[in-house]
Residue, then its C-alpha position, 0 to 999 in steps of 0.5 A: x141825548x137819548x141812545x138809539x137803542x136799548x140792549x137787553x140780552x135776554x130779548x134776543x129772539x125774534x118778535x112780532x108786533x102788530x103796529x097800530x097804522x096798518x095792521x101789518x105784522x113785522x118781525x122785530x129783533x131784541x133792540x126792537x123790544x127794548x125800545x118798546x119795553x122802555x118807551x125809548x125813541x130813536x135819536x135825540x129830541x129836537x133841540x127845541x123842545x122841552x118836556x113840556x112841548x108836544x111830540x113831534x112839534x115844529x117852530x118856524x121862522x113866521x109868526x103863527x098868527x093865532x086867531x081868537x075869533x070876535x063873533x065866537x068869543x067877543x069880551x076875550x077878543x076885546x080885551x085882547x085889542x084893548x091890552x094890545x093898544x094899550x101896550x102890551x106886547x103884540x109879539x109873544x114867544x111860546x112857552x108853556x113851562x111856567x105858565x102856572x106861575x105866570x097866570x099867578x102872578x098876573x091874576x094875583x090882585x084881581x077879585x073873582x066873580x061868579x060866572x066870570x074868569x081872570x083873563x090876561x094878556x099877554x096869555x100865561x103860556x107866553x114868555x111875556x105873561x105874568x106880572x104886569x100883565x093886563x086882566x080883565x073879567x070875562x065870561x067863564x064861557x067866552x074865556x074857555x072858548x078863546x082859550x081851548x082855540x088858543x090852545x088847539x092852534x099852538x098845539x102843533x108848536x114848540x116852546x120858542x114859537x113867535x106868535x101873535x093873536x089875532x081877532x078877526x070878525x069873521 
């Protein structure tokens, strides 16, 4: 748990700072510059987040349904049906630490080709990813695309979300 506040006695003068929001200016007190000094925050994390997870993130009990769009990224989208009925899971648990490691261990068997990039499924940034698997081939520009929606639609979550990918038409 991080403290409430920092004690430097030698800040105990009065400061102003302007904030970032609304431009106003407001006096600050030595606790104040210390948690400014040291970059501290007020109170303690939440309990499900890492160091890896974004700032003010949020889980819920839903799943968040990702969706990876079929007419923008068709070869992901399709490896995503195809792994899924297959029998890879549908459910995944966001995780992003380790997924370095994941994607390793998943892509470790599969050749490389100009143009194209190793995708798996279930994603590295999943606790279900990593060996085992299922990768496939896919355009280097359909793969990115897929990914960076991916990426901005679990942004706003904490590792331990429950999600599933989805991949409409429209």
């Amino acid at each position: 748990m991080r403290p409430a506040a920092l004690h430097i006695p030698e800040l105990n003068g009065p400061t102003r700072k302007r904030t970032k929001n609304c431009g106003r200016v407001r006096r600050l007190g030595g606790a104040g510059i210390a948690l400014l000094v040291a970059g501290a925050t007020l109170g303690p994390l939440p309990q499900s987040a890492t160091s890896e997870d974004p700032a003010g993130c949020e889980t819920t009990k839903r799943i968040a349904v990702i969706r990876i769009a079929e007419s923008r990224y068709p070869k992901t989208a399709d490896h995503i049906d195809d792994a899924a009925r297959a029998g890879q899971p549908r459910r995944l648990t966001l995780e992003r630490d380790g997924a370095d490691e994941r994607r390793e261990e998943a892509t470790a068997g599969t050749q490389s080709k100009p143009g194209y990039d190793k995708d798996e499924y279930p994603p590295a940034l999943s606790r279900q990813g990593g060996k085992g698997a299922d990768v496939r081939l896919v355009p280097s520009s359909d793969n990115r695309g897929a990914g960076a929606s991916m990426g901005n639609q679990l942004r706003r979550y904490c590792d331990g979300q429950r999600f599933r990918l989805a991949t409409p038409q429209t």
